[in-house]
C-alpha positions as CSV (number, residue, x, y, z in Angstrom):
1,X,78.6,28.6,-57.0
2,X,81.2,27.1,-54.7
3,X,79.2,24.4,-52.2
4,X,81.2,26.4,-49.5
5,X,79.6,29.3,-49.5
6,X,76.4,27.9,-49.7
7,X,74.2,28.6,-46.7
8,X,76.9,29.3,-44.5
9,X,75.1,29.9,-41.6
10,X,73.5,26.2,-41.9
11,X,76.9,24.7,-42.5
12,X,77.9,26.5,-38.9
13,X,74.5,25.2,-37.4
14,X,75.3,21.2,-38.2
15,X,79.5,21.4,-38.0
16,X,79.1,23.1,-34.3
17,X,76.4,20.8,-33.2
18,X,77.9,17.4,-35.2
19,X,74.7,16.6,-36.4
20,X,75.9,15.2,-39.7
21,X,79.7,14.1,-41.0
22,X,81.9,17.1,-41.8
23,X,82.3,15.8,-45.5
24,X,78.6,15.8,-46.0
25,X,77.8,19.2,-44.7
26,X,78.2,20.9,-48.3
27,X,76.1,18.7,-49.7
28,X,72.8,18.6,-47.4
29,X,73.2,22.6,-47.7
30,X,73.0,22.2,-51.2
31,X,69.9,20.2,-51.1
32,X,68.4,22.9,-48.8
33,X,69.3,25.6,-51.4
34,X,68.0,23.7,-54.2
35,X,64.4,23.1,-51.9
36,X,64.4,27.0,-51.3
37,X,65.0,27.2,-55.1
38,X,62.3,25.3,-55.7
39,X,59.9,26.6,-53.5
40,X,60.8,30.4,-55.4
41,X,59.7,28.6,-58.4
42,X,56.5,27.2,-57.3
43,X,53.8,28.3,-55.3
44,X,53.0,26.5,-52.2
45,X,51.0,27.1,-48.6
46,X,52.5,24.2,-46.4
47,X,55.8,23.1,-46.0
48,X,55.2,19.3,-45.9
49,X,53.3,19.2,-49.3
50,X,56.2,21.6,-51.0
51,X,59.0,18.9,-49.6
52,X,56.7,15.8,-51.2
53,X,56.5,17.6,-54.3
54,X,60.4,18.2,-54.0
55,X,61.0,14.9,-53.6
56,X,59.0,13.5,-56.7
57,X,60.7,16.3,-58.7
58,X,64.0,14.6,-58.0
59,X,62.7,11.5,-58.4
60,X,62.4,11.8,-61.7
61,X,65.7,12.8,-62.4
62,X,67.0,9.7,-63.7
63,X,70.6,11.0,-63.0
64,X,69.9,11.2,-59.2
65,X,70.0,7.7,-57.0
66,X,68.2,6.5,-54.3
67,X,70.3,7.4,-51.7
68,X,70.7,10.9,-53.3
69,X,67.2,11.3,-52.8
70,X,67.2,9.9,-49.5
71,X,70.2,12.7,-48.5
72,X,67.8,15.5,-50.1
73,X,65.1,14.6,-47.8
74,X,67.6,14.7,-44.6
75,X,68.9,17.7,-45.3
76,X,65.6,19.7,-46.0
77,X,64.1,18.0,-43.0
78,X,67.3,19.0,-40.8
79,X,66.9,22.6,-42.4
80,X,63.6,23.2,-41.3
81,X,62.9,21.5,-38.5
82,X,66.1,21.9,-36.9
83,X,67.8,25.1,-38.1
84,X,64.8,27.2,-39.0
85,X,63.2,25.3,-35.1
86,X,60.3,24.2,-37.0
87,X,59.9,27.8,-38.0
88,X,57.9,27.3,-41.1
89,X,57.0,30.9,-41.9
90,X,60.8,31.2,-42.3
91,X,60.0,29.1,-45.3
92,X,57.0,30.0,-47.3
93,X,56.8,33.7,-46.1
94,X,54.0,34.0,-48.6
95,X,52.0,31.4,-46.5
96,X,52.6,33.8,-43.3
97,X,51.7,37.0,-45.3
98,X,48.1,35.9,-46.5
99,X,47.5,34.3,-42.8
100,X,45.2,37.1,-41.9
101,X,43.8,37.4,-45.1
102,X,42.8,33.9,-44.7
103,X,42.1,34.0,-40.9
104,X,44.7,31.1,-39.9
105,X,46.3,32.0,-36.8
106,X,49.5,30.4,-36.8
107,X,50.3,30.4,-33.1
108,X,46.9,28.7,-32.6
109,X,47.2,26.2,-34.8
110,X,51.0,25.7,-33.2
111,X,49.3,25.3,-29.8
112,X,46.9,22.9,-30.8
113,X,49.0,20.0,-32.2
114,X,50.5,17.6,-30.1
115,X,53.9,18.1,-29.1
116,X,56.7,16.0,-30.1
């Protein structure tokens, strides 16, 4: 797979608004595919606890550094939070699907916290 072509829409979303050096932009939507990747192959309810469990997966990785690590975080917190607007039903779909089952009302819950 050619970095490239790698969540191209993404790639568009932080050249157009600068948010991080052109050189780097292929790799933080790398990182992003790899956290959707991993969140295929695991089964999560909440955003937050899937990108801490994302993070110690690559922790031990003994072929990653530090600021590798640090640069995966970034770029899955830039994906969600800014591309996706915080949108985290974008993320774990699943999560949003069995909302009713489970009575959470998303929009609610949205309301209630305290705005950043």
């Amino acid at each position: 797979m050619e970095e490239n072509n790698v969540l191209t829409e993404f790639q568009e979303f932080m050249r157009t608004r600068r948010i991080v050096p052109d050189n780097q932009i292929p790799f933080c939507a790398r990182w992003a595919s790899k956290f959707l990747a991993f969140l295929n192959k695991n089964a999560f309810t909440k955003t937050d606890i899937a990108l801490i469990q994302f993070i110690d997966f690559l922790k031990k990785n003994n072929n990653l550094q530090d600021w590798q690590i640090k640069q995966a975080e970034n770029a899955v917190r830039l994906y969600v939070d800014n591309f996706l607007a915080g949108n985290k039903e974008k993320v774990l779909p699943e999560a949003a699907r069995l909302a009713p089952a489970l009575d959470v009302d998303f929009a609610a819950v949205k309301a209630a916290l305290p705005a950043k």
